[in-house]
N, C-alpha and C positions, 0 to 999 in steps of 0.2 A: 612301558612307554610304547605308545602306538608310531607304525611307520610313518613316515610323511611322506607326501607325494611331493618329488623333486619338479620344480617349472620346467618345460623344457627349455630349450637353448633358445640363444635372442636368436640365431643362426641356421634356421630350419630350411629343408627344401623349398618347403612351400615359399619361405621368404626368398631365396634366391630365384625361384622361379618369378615371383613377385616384381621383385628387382630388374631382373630379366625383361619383362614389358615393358616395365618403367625407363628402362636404357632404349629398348626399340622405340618409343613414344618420343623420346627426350631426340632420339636420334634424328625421327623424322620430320623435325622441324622444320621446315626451309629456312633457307635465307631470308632476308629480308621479312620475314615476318615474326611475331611474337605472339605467346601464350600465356595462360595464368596454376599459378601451382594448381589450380582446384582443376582447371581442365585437362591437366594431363593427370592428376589423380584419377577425373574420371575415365577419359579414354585410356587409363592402363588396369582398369579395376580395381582399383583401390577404393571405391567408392567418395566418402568425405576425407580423404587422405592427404588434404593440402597441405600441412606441417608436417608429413613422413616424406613429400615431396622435396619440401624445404631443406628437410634434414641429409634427404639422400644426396640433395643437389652438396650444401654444404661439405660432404664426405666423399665428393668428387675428386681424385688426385689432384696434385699441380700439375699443370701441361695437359691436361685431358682435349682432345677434340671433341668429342661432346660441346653442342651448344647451350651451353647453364644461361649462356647471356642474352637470352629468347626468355625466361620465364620471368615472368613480374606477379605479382598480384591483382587481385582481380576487379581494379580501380583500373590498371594500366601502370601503376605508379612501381619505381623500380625499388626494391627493398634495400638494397646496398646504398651505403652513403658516398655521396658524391667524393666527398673527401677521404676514401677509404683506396686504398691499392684496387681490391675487387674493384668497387665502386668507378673508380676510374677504366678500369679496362673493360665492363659491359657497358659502359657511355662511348668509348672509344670503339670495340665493337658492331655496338650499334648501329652507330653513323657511321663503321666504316662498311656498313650493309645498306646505306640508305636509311637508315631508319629514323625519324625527328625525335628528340626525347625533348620534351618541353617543360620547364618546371620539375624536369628530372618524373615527368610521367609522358608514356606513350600513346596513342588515342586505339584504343583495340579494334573500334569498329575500321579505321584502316589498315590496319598492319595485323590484327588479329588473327589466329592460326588454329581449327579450323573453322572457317566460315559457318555460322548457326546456317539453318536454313532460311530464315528470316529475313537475312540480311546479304542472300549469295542473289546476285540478278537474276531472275526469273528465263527461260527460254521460253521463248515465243513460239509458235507452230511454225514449221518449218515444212 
């Protein structure tokens, strides 16, 4: 019987260093504004990593100061049910940052976090 090559661990360096961006990114949110899982995948290099984001968000302890309640998807729309414990306390959150949630979605082009260059006001010559 030939040897087999054992996976390695879900739990590798490279993943916690991974991880590690991914808390600095989550970290830097401001207040009052909001992101979407695929844009902080992309600004922590994850590349299409918006369900690892999901996931990581979800495996956030309870009591974390981490703001989890800044990422939505990439509608704006908030994935947590309204009627759910989470669900109520990033609606609760939100607004208690200013933030409108409308139809339980938030409009990214205002509150959106970081600004495309598209859509940041232009400087004028000075």
């Amino acid at each position: 019987m030939k040897d087999r090559q054992i996976a390695p661990a879900f739990n590798t360096i490279a993943d916690d260093q991974r991880k590690d961006v991914f808390f600095q990114v989550l970290a830097s949110i401001p207040p009052g504004r909001v992101t979407s899982y695929g844009r902080i995948a992309e600004l922590a290099g994850l590349g299409r990593g918006a369900r690892l984001v999901g996931r990581w968000l979800g495996q956030l302890p309870e009591g974390t100061t981490l703001p989890w309640h800044r990422v939505l998807n990439s509608q704006g729309k908030l994935s947590l049910g309204a009627d759910t414990p989470s669900g109520r306390e990033q609606r609760a959150r939100l607004a208690a940052e200013g933030i409108l949630v409308r139809n339980g979605r938030v409009n990214l082009r205002h509150y959106g976090w970081p600004e495309s260059p598209a859509s940041s006001p232009s400087k004028g010559p000075t």
